[in-house]
C-alpha positions as CSV (number, residue, x, y, z in Angstrom):
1,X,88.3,5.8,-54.3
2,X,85.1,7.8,-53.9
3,X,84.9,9.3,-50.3
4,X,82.2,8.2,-48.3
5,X,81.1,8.7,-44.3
6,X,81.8,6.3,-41.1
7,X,79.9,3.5,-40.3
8,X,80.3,2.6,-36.5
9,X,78.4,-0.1,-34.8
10,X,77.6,-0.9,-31.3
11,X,77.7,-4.4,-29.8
12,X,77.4,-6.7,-26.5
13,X,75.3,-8.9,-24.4
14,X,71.8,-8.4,-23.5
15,X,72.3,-5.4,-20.4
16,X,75.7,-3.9,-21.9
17,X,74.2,-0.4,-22.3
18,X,74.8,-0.5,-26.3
19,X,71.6,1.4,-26.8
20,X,72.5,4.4,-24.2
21,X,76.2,4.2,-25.5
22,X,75.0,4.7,-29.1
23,X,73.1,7.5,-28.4
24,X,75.6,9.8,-26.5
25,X,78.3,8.9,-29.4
26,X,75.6,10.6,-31.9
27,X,74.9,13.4,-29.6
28,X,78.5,13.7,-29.0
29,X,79.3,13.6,-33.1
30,X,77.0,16.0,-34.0
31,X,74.0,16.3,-35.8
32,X,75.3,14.9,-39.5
33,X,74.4,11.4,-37.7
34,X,72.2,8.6,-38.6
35,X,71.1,6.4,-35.5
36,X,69.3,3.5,-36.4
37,X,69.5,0.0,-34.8
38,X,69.2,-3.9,-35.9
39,X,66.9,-6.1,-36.3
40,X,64.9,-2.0,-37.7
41,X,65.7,1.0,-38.7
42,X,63.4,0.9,-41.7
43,X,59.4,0.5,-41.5
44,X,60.2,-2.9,-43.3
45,X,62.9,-3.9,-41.0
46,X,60.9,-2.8,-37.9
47,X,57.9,-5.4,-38.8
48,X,60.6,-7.9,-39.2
49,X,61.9,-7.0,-36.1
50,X,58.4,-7.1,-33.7
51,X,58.2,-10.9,-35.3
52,X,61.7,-12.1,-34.6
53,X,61.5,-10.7,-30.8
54,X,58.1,-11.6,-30.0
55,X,57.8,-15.1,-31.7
56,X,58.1,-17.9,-28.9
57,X,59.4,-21.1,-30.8
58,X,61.3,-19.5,-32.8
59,X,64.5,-21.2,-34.4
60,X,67.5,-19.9,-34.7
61,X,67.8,-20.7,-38.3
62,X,64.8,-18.4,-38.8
63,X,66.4,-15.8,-37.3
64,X,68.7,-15.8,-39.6
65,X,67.0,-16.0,-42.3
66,X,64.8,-12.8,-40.4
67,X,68.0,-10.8,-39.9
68,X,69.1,-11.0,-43.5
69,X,66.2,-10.1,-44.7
70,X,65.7,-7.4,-42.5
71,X,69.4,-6.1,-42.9
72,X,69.0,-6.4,-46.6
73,X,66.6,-4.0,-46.3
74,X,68.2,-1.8,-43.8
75,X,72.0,-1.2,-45.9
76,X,69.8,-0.5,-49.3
77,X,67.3,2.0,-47.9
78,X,68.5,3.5,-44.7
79,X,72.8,3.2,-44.4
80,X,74.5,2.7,-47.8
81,X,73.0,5.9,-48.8
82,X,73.8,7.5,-45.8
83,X,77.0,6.6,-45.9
84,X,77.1,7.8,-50.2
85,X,76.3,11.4,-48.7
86,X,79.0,10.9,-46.0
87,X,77.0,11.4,-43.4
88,X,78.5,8.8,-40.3
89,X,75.6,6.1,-39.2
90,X,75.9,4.7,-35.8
91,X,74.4,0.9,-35.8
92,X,72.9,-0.7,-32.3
93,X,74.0,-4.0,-33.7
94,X,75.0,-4.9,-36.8
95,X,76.8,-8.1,-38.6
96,X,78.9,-9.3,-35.5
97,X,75.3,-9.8,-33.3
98,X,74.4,-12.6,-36.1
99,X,77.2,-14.5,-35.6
100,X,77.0,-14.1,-31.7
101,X,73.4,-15.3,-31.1
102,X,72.9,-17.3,-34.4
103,X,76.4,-18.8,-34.7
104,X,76.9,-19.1,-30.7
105,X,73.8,-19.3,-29.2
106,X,72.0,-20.9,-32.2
107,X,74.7,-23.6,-33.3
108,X,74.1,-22.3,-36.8
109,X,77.4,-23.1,-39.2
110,X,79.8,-20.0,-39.0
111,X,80.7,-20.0,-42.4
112,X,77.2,-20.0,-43.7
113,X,76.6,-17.1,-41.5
114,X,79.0,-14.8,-42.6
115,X,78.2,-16.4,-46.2
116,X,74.5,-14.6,-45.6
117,X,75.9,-11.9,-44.3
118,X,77.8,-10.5,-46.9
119,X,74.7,-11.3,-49.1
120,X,72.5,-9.1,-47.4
121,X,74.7,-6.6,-46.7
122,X,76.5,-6.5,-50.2
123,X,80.2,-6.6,-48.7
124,X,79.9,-3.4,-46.4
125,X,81.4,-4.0,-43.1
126,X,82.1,-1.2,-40.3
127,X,84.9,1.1,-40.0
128,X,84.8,0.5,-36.5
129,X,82.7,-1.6,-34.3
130,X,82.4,-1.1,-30.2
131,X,81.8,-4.5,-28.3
132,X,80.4,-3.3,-24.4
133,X,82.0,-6.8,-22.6
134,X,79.9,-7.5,-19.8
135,X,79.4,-10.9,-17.6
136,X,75.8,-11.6,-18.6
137,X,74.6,-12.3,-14.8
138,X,74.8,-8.3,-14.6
139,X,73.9,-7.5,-18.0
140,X,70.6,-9.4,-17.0
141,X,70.5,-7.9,-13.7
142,X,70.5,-4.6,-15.3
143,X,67.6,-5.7,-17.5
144,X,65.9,-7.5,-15.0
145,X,66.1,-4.3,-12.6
146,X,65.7,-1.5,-15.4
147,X,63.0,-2.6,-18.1
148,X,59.4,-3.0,-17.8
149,X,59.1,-5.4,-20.6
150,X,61.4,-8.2,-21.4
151,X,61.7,-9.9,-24.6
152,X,62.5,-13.1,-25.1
153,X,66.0,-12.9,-25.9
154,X,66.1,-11.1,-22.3
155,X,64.5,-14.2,-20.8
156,X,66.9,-17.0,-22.3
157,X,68.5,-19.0,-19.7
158,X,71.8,-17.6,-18.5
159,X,73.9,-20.3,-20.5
160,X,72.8,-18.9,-23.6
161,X,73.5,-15.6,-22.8
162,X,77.5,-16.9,-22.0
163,X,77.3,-18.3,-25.3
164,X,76.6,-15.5,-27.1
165,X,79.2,-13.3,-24.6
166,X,81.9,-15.8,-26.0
167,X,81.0,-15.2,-29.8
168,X,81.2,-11.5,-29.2
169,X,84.8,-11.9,-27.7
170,X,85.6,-14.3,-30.6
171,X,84.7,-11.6,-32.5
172,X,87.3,-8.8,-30.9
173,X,89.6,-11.8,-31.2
174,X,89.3,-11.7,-34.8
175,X,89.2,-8.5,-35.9
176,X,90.9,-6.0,-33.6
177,X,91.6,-3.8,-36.0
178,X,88.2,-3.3,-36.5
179,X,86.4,-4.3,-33.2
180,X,87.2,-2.4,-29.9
181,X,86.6,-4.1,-26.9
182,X,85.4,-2.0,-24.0
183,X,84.9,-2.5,-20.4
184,X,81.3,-2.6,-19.7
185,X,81.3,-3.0,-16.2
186,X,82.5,1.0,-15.7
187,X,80.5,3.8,-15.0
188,X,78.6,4.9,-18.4
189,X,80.5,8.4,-18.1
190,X,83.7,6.3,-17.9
191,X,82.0,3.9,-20.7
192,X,81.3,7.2,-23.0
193,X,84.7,8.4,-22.4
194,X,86.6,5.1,-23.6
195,X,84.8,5.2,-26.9
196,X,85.3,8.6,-27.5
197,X,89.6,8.2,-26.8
198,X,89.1,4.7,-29.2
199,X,87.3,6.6,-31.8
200,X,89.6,9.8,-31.9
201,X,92.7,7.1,-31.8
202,X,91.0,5.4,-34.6
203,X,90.4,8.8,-36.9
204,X,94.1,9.9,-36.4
205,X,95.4,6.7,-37.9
């Protein structure tokens, strides 16, 4: 089997502090690290991106259809070479985010999601995959309290937000070999710290 690097993605509700959490894992890894983030990371994947968070009336089946595209892009040019020069990419959202607000939120058929999925992606799925678990009503407290502009996932009705909360736990549910739930509602030193003791337990397996 030809050796390749880690792919780690980060995932939770709206508020969870997956962006902040990302970004002290890479710091803490070193600096053989790709960062990159979902819907992005490429300058195709970024356009995609500004329309699927600033398009009012959007549906969710188009936001599938957006994220694959956009992903598609994303493993071919930014992480599946990465990963060929075993260099470890951190992901802010990744595969498990479609089927939380597309399949969960959106109502969209499961198995046609992860059927997409594994189109755009061509079968790579991560090593290891950090869900923050937060009650949305403080996630989008956070938000409401610590961002200057809201998008329009941020301003979805609370329900919604639940919704996708319970795909995301579905998820860990699934998969906990792969997916490791974490409390969110901690400190983010004692956040940082719970990923880091996951991550070392998962490399001395």
């Amino acid at each position: 089997m030809v050796q390749r690097g880690t792919f780690i993605t980060f995932e939770g509700v709206e508020g969870a502090g997956k962006t902040t959490q990302a970004e002290r894992l890479a710091t803490a890894l070193g600096p053989d690290v790709v960062l990159t983030r979902e819907p992005g990371g490429t300058p195709i994947a970024e356009r995609i991106r500004d329309i699927f968070l600033t398009s009012d009336g959007i549906t969710p089946m188009t936001e599938l259809l957006l994220m694959a595209a956009a992903r598609a892009q994303h493993v071919d040019e930014l992480i599946r070479p990465a990963l060929e020069a075993n260099r470890i990419v951190i992901c802010d959202r990744f595969t498990d985010a479609t089927v939380a607000y597309q399949g969960y939120r959106g109502g969209i058929d499961l198995a046609l999601i992860h059927h997409l999925n594994r189109v755009a992606t061509g079968g790579l799925t991560p090593d290891i995959t950090f869900i923050l678990d937060l009650p949305p009503a403080i996630g989008l407290q956070r938000q409401q309290s610590g961002k200057t502009h809201r998008d329009r996932l941020d301003r979805e009705p609370l329900e919604l937000h639940r919704k996708v909360r319970e795909g995301y736990l579905s998820a860990a549910k699934a998969a906990p070999e792969r997916v490791k739930l974490i409390d969110a509602t901690q400190s983010p030193d004692a956040v940082h710290a719970a990923i880091l003791t996951k991550y070392q337990n998962y490399l001395s397996r």
